[in-house]
Backbone as XML, in Angstrom:
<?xml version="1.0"?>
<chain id="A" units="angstrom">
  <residue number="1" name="UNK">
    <atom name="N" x="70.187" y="70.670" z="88.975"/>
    <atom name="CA" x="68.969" y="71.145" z="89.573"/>
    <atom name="C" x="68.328" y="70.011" z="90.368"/>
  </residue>
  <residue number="2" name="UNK">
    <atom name="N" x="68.540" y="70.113" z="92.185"/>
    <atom name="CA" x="68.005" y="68.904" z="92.561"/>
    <atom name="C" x="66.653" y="68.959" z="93.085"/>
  </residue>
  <residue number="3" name="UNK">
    <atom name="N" x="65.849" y="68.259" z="92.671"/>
    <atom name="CA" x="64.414" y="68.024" z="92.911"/>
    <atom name="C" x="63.858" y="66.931" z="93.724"/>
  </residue>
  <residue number="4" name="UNK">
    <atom name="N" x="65.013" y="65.933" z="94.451"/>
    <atom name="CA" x="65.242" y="65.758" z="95.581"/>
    <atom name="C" x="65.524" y="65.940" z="97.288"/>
  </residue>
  <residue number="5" name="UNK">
    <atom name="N" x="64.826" y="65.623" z="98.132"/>
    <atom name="CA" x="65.165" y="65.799" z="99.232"/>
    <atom name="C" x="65.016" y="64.921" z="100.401"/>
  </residue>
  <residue number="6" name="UNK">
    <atom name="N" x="66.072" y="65.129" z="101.320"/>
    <atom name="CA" x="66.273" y="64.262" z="102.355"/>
    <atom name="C" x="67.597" y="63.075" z="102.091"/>
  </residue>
  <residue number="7" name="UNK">
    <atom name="N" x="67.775" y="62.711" z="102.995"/>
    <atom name="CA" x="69.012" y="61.711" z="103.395"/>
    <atom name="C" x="68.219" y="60.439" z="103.177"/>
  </residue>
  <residue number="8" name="UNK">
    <atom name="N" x="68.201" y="59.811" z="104.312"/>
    <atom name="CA" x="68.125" y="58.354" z="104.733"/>
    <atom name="C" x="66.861" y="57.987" z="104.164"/>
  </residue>
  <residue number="9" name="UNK">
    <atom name="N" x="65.881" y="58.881" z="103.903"/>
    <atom name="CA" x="64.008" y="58.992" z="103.997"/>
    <atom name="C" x="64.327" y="60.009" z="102.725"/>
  </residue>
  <residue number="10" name="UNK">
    <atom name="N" x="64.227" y="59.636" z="101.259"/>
    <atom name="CA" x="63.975" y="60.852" z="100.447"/>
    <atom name="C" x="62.909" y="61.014" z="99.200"/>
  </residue>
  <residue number="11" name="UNK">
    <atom name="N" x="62.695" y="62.727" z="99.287"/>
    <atom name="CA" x="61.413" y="62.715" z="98.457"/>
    <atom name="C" x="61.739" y="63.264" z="97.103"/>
  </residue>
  <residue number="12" name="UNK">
    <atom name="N" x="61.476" y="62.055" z="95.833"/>
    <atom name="CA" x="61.687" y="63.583" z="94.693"/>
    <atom name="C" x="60.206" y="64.165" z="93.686"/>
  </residue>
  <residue number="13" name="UNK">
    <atom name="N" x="60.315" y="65.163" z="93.311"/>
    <atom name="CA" x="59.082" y="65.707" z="93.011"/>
    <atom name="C" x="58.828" y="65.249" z="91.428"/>
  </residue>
  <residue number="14" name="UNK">
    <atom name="N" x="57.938" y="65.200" z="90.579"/>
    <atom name="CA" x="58.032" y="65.716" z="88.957"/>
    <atom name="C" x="56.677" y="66.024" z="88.754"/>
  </residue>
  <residue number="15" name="UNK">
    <atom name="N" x="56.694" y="66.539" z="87.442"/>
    <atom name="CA" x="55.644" y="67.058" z="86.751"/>
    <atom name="C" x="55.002" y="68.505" z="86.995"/>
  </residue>
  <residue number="16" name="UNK">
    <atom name="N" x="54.264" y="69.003" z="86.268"/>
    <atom name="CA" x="53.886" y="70.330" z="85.942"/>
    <atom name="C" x="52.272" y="70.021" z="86.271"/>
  </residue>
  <residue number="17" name="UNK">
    <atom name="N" x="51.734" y="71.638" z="86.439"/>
    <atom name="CA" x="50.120" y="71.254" z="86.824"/>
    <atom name="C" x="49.363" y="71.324" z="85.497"/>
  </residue>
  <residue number="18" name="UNK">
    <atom name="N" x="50.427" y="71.730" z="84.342"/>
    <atom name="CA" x="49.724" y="71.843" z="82.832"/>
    <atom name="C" x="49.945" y="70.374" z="82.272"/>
  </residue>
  <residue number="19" name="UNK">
    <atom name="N" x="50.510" y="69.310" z="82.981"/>
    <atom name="CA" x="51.207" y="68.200" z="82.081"/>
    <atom name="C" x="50.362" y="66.908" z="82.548"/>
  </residue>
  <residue number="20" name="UNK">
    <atom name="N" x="50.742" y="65.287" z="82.256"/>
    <atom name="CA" x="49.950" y="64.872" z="82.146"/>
    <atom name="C" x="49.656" y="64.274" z="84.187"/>
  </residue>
  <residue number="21" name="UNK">
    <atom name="N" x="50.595" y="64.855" z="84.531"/>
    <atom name="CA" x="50.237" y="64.497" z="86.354"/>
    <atom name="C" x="51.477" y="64.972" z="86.692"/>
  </residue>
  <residue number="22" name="UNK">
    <atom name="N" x="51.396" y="64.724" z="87.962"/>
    <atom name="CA" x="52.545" y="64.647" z="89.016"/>
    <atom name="C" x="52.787" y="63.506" z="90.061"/>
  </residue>
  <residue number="23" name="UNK">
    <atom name="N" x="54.193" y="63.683" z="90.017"/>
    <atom name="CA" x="54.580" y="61.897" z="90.760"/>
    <atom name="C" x="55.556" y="62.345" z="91.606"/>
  </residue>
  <residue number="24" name="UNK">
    <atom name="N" x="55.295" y="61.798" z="92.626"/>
    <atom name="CA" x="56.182" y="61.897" z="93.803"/>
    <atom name="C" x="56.877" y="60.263" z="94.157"/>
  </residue>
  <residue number="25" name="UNK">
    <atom name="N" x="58.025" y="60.291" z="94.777"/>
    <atom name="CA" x="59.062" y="58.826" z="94.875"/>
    <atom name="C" x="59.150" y="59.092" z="96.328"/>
  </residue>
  <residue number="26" name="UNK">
    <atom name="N" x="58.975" y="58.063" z="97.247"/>
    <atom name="CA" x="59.744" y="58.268" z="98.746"/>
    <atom name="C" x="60.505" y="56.803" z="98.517"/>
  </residue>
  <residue number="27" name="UNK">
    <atom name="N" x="61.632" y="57.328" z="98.721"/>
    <atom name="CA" x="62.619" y="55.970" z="98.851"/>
    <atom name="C" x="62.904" y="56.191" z="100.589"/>
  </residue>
  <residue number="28" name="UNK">
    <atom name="N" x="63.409" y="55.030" z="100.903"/>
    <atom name="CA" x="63.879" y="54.636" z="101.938"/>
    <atom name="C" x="63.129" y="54.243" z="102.715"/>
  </residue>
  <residue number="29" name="UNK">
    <atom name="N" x="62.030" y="54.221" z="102.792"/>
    <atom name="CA" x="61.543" y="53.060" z="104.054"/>
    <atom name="C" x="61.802" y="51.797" z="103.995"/>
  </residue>
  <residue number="30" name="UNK">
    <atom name="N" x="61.453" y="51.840" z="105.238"/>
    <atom name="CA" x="61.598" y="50.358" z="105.637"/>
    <atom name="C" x="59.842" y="49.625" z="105.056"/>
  </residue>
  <residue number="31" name="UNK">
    <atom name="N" x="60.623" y="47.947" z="105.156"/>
    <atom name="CA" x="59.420" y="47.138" z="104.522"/>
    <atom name="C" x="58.168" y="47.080" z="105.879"/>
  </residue>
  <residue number="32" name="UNK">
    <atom name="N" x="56.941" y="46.912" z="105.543"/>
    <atom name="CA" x="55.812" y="46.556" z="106.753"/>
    <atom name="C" x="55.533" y="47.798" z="107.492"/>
  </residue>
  <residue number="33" name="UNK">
    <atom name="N" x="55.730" y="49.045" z="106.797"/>
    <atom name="CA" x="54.798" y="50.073" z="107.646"/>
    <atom name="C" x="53.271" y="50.063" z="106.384"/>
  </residue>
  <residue number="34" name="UNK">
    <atom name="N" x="52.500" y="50.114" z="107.694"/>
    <atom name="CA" x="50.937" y="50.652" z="107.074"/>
    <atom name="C" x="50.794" y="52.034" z="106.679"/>
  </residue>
  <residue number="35" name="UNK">
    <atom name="N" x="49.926" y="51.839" z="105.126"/>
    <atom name="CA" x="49.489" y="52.803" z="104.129"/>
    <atom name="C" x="48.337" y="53.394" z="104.187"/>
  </residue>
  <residue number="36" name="UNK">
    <atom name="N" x="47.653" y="54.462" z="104.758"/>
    <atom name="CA" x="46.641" y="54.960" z="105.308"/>
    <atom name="C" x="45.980" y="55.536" z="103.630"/>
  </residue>
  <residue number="37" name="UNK">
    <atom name="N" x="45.517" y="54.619" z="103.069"/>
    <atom name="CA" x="45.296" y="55.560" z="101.917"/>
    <atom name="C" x="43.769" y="56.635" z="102.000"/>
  </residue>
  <residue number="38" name="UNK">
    <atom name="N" x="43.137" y="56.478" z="103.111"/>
    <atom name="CA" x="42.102" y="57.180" z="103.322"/>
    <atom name="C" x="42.335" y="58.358" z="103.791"/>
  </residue>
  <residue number="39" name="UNK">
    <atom name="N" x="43.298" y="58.158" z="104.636"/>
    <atom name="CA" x="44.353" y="59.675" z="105.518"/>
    <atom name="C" x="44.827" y="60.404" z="104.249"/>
  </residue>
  <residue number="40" name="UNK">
    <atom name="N" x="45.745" y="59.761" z="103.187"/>
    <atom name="CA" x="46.180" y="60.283" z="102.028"/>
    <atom name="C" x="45.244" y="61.485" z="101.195"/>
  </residue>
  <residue number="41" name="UNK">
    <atom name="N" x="43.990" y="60.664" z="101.330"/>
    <atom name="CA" x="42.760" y="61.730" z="100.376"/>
    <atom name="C" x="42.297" y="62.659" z="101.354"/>
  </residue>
  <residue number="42" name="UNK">
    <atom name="N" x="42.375" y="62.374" z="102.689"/>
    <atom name="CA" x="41.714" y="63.006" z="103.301"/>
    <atom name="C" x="42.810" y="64.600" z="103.314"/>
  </residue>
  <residue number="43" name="UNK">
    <atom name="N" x="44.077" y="64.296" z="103.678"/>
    <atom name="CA" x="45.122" y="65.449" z="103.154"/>
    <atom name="C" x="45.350" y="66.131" z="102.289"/>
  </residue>
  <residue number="44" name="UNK">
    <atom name="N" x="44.916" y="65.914" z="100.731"/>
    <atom name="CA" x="44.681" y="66.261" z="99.630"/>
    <atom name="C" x="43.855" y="67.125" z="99.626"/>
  </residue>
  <residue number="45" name="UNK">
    <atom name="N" x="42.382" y="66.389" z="100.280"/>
    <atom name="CA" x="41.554" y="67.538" z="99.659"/>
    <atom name="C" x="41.935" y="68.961" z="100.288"/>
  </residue>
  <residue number="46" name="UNK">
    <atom name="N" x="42.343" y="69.127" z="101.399"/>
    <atom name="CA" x="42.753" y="70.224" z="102.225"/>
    <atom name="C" x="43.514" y="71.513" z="101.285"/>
  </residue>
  <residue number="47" name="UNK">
    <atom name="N" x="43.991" y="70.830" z="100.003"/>
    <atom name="CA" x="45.041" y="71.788" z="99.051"/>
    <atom name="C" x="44.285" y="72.338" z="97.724"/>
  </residue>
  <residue number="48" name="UNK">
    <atom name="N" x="42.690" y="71.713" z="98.044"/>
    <atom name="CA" x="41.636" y="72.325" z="97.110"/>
    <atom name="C" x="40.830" y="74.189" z="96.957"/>
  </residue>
  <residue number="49" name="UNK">
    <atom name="N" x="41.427" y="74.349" z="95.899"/>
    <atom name="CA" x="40.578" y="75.941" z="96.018"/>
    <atom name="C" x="39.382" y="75.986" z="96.757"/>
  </residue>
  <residue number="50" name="UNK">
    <atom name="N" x="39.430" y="77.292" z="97.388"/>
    <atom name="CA" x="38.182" y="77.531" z="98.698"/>
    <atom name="C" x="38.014" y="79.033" z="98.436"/>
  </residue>
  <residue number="51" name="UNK">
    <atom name="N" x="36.595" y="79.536" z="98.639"/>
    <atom name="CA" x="36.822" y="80.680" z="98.518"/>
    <atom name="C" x="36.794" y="81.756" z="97.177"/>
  </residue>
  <residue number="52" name="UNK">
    <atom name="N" x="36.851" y="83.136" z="97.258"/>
    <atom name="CA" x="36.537" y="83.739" z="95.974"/>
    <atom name="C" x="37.569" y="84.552" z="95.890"/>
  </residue>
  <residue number="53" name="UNK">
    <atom name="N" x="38.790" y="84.192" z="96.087"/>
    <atom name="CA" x="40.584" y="84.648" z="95.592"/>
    <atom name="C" x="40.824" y="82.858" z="95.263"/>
  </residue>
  <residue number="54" name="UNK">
    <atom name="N" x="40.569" y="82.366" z="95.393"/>
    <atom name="CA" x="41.362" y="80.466" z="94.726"/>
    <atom name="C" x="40.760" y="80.978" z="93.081"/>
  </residue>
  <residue number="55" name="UNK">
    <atom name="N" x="41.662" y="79.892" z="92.708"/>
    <atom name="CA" x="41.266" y="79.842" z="91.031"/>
    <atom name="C" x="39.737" y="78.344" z="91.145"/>
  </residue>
  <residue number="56" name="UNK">
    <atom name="N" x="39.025" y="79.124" z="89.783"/>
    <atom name="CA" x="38.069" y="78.208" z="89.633"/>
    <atom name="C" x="38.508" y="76.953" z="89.255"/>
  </residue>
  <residue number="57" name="UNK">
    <atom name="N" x="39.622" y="76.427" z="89.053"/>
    <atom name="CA" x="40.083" y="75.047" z="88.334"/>
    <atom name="C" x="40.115" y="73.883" z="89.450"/>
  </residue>
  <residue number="58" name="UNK">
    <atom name="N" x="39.094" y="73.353" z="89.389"/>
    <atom name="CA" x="38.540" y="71.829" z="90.378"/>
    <atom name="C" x="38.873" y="70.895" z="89.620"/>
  </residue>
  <residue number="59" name="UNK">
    <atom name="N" x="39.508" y="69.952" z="90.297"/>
    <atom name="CA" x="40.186" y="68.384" z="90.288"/>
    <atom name="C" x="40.179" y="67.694" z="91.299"/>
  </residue>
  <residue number="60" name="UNK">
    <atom name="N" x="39.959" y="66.629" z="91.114"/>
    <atom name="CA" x="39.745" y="65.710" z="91.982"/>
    <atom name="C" x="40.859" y="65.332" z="92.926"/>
  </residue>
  <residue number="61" name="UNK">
    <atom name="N" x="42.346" y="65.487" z="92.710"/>
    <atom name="CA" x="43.211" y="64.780" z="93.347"/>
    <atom name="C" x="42.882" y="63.606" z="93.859"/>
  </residue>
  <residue number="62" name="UNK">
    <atom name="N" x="42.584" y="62.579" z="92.604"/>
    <atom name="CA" x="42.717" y="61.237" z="93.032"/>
    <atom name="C" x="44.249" y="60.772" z="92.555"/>
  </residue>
  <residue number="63" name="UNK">
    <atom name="N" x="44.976" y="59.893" z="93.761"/>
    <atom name="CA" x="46.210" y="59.611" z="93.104"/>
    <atom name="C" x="46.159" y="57.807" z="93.286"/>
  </residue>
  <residue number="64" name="UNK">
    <atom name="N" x="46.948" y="57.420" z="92.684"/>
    <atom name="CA" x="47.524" y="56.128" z="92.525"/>
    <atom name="C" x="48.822" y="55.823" z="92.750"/>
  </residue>
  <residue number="65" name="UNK">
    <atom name="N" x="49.069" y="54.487" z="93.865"/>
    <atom name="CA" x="50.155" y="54.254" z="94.346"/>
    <atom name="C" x="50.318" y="53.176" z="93.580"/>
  </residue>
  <residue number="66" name="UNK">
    <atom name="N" x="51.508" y="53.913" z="92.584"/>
    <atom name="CA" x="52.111" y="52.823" z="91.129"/>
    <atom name="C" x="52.988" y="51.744" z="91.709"/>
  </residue>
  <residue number="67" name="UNK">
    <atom name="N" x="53.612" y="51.821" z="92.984"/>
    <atom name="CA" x="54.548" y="50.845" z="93.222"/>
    <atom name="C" x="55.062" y="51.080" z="94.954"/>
  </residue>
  <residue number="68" name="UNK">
    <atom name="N" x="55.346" y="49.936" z="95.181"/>
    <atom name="CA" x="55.832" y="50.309" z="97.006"/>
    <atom name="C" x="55.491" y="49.714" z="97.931"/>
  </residue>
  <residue number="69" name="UNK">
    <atom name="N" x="53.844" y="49.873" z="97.776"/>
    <atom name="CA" x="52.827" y="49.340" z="98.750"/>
    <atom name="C" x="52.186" y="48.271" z="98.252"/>
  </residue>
  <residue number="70" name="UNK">
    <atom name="N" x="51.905" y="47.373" z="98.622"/>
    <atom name="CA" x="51.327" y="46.014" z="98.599"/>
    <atom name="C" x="51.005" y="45.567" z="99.835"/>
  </residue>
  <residue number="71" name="UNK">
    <atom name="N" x="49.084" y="45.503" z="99.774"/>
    <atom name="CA" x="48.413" y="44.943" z="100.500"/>
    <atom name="C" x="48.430" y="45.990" z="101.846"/>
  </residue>
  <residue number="72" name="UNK">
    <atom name="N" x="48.549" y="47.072" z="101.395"/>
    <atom name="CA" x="48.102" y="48.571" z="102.455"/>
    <atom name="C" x="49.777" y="48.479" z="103.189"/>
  </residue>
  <residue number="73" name="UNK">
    <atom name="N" x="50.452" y="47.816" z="103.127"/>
    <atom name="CA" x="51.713" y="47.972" z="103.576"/>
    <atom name="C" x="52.686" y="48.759" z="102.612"/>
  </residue>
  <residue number="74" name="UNK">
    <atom name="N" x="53.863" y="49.216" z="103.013"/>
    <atom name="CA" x="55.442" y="49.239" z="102.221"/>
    <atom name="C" x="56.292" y="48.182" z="102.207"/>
  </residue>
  <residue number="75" name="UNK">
    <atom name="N" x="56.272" y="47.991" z="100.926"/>
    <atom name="CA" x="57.424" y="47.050" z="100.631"/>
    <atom name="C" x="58.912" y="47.103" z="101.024"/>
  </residue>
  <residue number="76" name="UNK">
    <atom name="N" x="59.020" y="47.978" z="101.132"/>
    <atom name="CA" x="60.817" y="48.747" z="100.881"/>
    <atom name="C" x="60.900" y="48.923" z="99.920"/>
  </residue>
  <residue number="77" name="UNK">
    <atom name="N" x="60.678" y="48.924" z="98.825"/>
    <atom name="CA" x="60.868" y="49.417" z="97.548"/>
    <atom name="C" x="60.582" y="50.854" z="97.770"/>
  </residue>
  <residue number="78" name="UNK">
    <atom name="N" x="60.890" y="51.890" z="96.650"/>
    <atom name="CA" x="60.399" y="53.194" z="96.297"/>
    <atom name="C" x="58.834" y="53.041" z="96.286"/>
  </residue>
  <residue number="79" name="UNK">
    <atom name="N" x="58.550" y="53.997" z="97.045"/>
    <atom name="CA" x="56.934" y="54.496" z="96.609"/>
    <atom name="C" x="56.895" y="55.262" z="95.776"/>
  </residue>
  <residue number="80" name="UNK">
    <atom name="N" x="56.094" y="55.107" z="94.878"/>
    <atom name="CA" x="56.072" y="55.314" z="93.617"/>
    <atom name="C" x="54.280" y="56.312" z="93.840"/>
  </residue>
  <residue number="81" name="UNK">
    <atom name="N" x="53.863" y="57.776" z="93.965"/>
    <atom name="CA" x="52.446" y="57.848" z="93.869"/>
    <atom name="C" x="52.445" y="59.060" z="92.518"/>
  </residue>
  <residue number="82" name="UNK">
    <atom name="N" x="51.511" y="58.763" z="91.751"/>
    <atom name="CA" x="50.680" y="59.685" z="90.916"/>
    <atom name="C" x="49.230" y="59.922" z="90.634"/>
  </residue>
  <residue number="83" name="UNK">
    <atom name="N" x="49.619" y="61.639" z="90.521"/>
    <atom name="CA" x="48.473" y="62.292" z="90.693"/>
    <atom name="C" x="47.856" y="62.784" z="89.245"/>
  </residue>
  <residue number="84" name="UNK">
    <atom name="N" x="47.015" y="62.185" z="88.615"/>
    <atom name="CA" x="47.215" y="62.863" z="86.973"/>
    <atom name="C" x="46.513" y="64.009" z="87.048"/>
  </residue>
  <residue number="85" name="UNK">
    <atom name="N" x="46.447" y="64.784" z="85.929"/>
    <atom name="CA" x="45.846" y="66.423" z="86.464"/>
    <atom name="C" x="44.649" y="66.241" z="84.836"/>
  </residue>
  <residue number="86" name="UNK">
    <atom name="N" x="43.193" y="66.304" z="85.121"/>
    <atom name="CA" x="42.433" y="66.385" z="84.896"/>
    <atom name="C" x="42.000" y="67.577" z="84.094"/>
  </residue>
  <residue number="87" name="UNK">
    <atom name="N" x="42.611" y="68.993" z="83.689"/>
    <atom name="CA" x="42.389" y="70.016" z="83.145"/>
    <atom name="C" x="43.756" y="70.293" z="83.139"/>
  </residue>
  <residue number="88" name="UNK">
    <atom name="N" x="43.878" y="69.740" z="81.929"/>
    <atom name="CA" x="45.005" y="70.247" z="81.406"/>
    <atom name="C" x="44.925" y="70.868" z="79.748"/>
  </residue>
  <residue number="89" name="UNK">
    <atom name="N" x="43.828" y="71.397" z="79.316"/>
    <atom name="CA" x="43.361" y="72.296" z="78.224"/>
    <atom name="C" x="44.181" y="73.980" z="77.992"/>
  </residue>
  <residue number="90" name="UNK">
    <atom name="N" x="45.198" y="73.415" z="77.405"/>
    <atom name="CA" x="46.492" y="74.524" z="77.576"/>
    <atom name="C" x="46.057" y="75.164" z="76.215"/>
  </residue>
  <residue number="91" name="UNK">
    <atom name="N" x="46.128" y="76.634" z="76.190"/>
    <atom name="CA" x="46.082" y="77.237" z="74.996"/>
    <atom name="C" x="47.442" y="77.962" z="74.827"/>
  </residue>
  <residue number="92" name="UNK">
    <atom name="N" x="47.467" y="79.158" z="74.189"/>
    <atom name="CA" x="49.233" y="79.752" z="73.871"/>
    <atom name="C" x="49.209" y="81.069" z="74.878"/>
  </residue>
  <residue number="93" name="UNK">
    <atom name="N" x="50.638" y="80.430" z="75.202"/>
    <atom name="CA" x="50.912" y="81.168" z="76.480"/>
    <atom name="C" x="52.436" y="81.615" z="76.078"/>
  </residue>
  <residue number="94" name="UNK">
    <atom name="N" x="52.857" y="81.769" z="75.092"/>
    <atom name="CA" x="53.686" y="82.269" z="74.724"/>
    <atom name="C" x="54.456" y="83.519" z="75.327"/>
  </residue>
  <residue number="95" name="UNK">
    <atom name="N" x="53.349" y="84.630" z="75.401"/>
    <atom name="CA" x="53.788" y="85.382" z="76.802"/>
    <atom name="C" x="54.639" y="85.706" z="77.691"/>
  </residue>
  <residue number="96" name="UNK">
    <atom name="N" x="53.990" y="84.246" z="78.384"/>
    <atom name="CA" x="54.710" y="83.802" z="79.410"/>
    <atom name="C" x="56.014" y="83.572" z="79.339"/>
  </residue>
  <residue number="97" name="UNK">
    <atom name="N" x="56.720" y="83.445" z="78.710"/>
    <atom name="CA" x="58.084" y="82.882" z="78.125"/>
    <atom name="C" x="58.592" y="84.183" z="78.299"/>
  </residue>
  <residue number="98" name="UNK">
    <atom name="N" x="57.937" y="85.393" z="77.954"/>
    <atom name="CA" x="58.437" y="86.638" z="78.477"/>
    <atom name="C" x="58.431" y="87.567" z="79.576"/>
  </residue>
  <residue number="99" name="UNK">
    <atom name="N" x="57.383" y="87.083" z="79.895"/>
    <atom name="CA" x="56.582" y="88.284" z="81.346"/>
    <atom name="C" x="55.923" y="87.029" z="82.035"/>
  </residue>
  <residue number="100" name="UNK">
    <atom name="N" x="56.862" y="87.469" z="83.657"/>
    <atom name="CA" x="56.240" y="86.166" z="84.828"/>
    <atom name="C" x="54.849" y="86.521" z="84.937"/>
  </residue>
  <residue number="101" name="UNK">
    <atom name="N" x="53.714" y="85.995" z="85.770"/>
    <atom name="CA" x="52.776" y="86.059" z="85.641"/>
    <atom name="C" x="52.538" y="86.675" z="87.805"/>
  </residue>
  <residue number="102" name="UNK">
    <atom name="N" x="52.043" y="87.315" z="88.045"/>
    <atom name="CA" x="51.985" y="87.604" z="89.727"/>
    <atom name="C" x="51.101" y="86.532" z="90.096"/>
  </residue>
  <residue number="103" name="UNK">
    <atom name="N" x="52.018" y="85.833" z="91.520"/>
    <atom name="CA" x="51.328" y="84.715" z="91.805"/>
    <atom name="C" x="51.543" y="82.890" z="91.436"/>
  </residue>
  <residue number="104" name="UNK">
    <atom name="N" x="52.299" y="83.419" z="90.225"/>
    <atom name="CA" x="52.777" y="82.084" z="89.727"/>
    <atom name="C" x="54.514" y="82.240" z="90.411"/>
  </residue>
  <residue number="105" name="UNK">
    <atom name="N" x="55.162" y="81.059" z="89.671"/>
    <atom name="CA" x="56.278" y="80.365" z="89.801"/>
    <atom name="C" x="57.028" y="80.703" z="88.452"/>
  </residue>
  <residue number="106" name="UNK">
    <atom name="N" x="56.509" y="81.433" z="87.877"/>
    <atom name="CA" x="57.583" y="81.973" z="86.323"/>
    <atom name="C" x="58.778" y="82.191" z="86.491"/>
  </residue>
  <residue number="107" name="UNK">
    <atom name="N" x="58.929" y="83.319" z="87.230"/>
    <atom name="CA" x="60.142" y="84.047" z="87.779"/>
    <atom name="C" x="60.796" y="82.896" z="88.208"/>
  </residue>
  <residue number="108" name="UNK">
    <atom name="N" x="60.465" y="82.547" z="89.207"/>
    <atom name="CA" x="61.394" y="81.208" z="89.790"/>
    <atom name="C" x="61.405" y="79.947" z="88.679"/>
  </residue>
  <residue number="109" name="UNK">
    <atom name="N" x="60.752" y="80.093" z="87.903"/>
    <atom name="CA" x="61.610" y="78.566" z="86.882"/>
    <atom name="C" x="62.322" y="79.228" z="85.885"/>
  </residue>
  <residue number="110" name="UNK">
    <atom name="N" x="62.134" y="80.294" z="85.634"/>
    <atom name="CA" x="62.931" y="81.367" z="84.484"/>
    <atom name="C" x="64.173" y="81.027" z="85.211"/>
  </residue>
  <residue number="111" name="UNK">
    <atom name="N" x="64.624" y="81.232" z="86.708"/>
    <atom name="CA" x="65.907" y="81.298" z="87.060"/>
    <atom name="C" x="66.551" y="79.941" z="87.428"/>
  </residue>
  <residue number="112" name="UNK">
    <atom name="N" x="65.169" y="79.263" z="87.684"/>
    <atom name="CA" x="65.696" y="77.568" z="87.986"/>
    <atom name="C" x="66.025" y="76.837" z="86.465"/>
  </residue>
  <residue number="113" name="UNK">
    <atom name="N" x="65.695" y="77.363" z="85.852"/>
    <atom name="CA" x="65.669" y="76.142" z="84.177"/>
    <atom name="C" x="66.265" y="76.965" z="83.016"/>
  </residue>
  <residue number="114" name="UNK">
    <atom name="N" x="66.355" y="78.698" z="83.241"/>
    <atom name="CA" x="67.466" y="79.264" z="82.050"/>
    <atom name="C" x="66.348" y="78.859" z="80.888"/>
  </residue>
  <residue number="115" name="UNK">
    <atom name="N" x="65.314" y="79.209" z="81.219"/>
    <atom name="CA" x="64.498" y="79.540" z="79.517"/>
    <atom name="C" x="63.805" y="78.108" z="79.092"/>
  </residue>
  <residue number="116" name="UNK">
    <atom name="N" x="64.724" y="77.048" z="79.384"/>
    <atom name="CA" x="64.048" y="75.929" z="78.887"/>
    <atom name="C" x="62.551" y="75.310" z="79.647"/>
  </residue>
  <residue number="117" name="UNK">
    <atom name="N" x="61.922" y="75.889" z="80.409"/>
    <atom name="CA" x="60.796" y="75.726" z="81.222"/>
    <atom name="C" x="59.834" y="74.961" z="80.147"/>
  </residue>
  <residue number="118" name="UNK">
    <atom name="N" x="58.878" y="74.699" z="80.728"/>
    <atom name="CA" x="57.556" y="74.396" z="79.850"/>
    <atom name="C" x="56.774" y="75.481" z="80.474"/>
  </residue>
  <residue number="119" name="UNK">
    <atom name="N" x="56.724" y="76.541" z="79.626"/>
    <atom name="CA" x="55.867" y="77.938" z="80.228"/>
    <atom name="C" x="54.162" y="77.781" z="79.688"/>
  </residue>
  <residue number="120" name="UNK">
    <atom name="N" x="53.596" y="76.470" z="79.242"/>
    <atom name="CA" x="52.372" y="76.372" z="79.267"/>
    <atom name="C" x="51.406" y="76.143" z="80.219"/>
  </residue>
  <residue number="121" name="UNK">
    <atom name="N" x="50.350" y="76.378" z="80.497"/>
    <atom name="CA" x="49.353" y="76.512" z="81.160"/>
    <atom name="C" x="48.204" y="76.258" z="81.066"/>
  </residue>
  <residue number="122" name="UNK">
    <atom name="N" x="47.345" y="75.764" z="82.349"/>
    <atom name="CA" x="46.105" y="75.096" z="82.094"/>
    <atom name="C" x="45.141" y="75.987" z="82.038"/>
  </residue>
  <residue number="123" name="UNK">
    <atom name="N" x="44.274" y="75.991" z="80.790"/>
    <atom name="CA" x="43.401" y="76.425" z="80.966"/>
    <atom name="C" x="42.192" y="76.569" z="81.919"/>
  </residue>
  <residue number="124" name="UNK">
    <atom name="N" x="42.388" y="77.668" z="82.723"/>
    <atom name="CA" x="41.030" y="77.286" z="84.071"/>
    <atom name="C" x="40.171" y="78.085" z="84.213"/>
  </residue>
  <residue number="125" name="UNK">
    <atom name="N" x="39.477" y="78.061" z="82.790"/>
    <atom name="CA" x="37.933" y="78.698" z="82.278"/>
    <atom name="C" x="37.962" y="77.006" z="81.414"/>
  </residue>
  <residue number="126" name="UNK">
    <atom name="N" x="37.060" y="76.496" z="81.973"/>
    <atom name="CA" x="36.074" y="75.633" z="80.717"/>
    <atom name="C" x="35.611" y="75.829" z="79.286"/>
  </residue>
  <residue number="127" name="UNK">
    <atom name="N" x="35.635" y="75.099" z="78.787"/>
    <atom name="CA" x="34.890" y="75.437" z="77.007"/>
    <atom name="C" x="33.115" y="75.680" z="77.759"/>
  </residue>
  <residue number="128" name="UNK">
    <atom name="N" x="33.050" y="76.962" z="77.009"/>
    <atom name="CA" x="31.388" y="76.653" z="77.185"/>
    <atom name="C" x="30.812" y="75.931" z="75.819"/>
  </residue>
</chain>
């Protein structure tokens, strides 16, 4: 199951939006390109619920560049960025393990992962 992509320039994905973040790797650059990390947030927020069909679950998408960049540049090393996910208050979703949910990605990890998924979920109602 590849969760990789690209040749020369490649991206691989991990993590779940119920788990403790998500991390993305770009290998292959070259060393001495500039790191716009203001452009970075400014792109992010763009993927924030809007509107009264989005889910109420607000996060900040602040991420951290664990490795790569030094001193607003790329090293050549792997870029290394994570995003940790802030509401991750999962209750039993057991369910789910049986019946996809409309709108989600069930169906498609039921057929990508053969059952072994992590079919938990963030809670996105708050404790009152």
């Amino acid at each position: 199951m590849k969760d990789t992509f690209g040749q020369s320039v490649s991206l691989t994905l991990t993590g779940e939006s119920h788990g403790a973040g998500i991390v993305a790797v770009l290998s292959g650059l070259a060393p001495g390109i500039a790191v716009d990390e203001e452009f970075i947030a400014d792109q992010l927020t763009k993927r924030r619920p809007a509107g009264a069909i989005s889910t109420s679950r607000q996060e900040g998408d602040k991420f951290e560049i664990i490795s790569g960049v030094f001193g607003g540049f790329t090293t050549g090393t792997p870029i290394a960025v994570l995003i940790r996910n802030e509401n991750t208050k999962s209750k039993d979703y057991s369910e789910i393990a049986v019946t996809a949910r409309p709108g989600h990605a069930d169906y498609t990890a039921q057929c990508k992962y053969h059952g072994f998924q992590d079919y938990r979920a963030a809670d996105i109602f708050p404790e009152e």
